[in-house]
N, C-alpha and C positions, 0 to 999 in steps of 0.2 A: 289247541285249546279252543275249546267252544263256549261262548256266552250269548246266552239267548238266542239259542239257537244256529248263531252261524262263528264258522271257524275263523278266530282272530289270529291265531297263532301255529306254526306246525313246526319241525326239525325235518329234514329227511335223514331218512335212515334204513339202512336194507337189515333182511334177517334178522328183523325183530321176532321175540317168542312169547312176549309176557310184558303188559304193564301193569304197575302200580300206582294208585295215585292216594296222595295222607288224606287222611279225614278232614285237615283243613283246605285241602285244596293245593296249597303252596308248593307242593315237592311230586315230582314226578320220577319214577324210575321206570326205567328200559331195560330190560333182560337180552340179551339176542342170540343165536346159534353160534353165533363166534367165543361163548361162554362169558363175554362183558357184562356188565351191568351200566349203567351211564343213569348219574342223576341229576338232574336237573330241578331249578329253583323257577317256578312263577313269577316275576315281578310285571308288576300289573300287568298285561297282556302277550308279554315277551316269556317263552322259556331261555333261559341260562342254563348253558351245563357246567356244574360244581365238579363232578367228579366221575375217573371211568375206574372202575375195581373188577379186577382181574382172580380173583380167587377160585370161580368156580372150575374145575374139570371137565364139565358137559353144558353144554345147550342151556340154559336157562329155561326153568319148564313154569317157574308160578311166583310171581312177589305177590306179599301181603302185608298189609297194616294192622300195625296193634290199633285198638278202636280209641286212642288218646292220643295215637302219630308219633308215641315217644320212641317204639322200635316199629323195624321193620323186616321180613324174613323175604329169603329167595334159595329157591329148590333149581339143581339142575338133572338134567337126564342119568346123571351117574349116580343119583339118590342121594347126593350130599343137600344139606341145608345150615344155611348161616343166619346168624339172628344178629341182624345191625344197630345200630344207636341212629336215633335220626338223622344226625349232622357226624353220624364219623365215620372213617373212612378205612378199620380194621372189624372184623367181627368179631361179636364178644364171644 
């Protein structure tokens, strides 16, 4: 996490492929080569991780925000894509 410039906050994590982060800022996802996805919540300078979702087949190749934060999508190497609810943890 970066504010003004310098980093307050990090996770470590290997075999990352793809982040997203909401238009508010609050919610972060990680995609990684292990086909996870890991989400993680903001709270003021700390990430939390909420949730690790295992659906996809390949690689995780691209998350993206609808521009309102209410869904959110992730594509993996196998050409699948799931389309999420902010806070849930099955895709619709």
């Amino acid at each position: 996490v970066i504010r003004n410039g310098k980093v307050v906050s990090s996770v470590k994590a290997k075999d990352n492929s793809a982040v997203g982060i909401s238009p508010d800022g609050r919610t972060v996802v990680v995609g990684n080569k292990d086909n996870k996805l890991v989400v993680y919540s903001l709270e003021g300078d700390q990430l939390k991780q909420q949730h690790v979702l295992d659906h996809h087949r390949g690689a995780i190749s691209r998350i993206s925000f609808s521009p309102n934060g209410q869904l959110w999508a992730s594509a993996d190497t196998n050409r699948a894509i799931f389309v999420w609810e902010a806070h849930g943890k099955e895709p619709k």
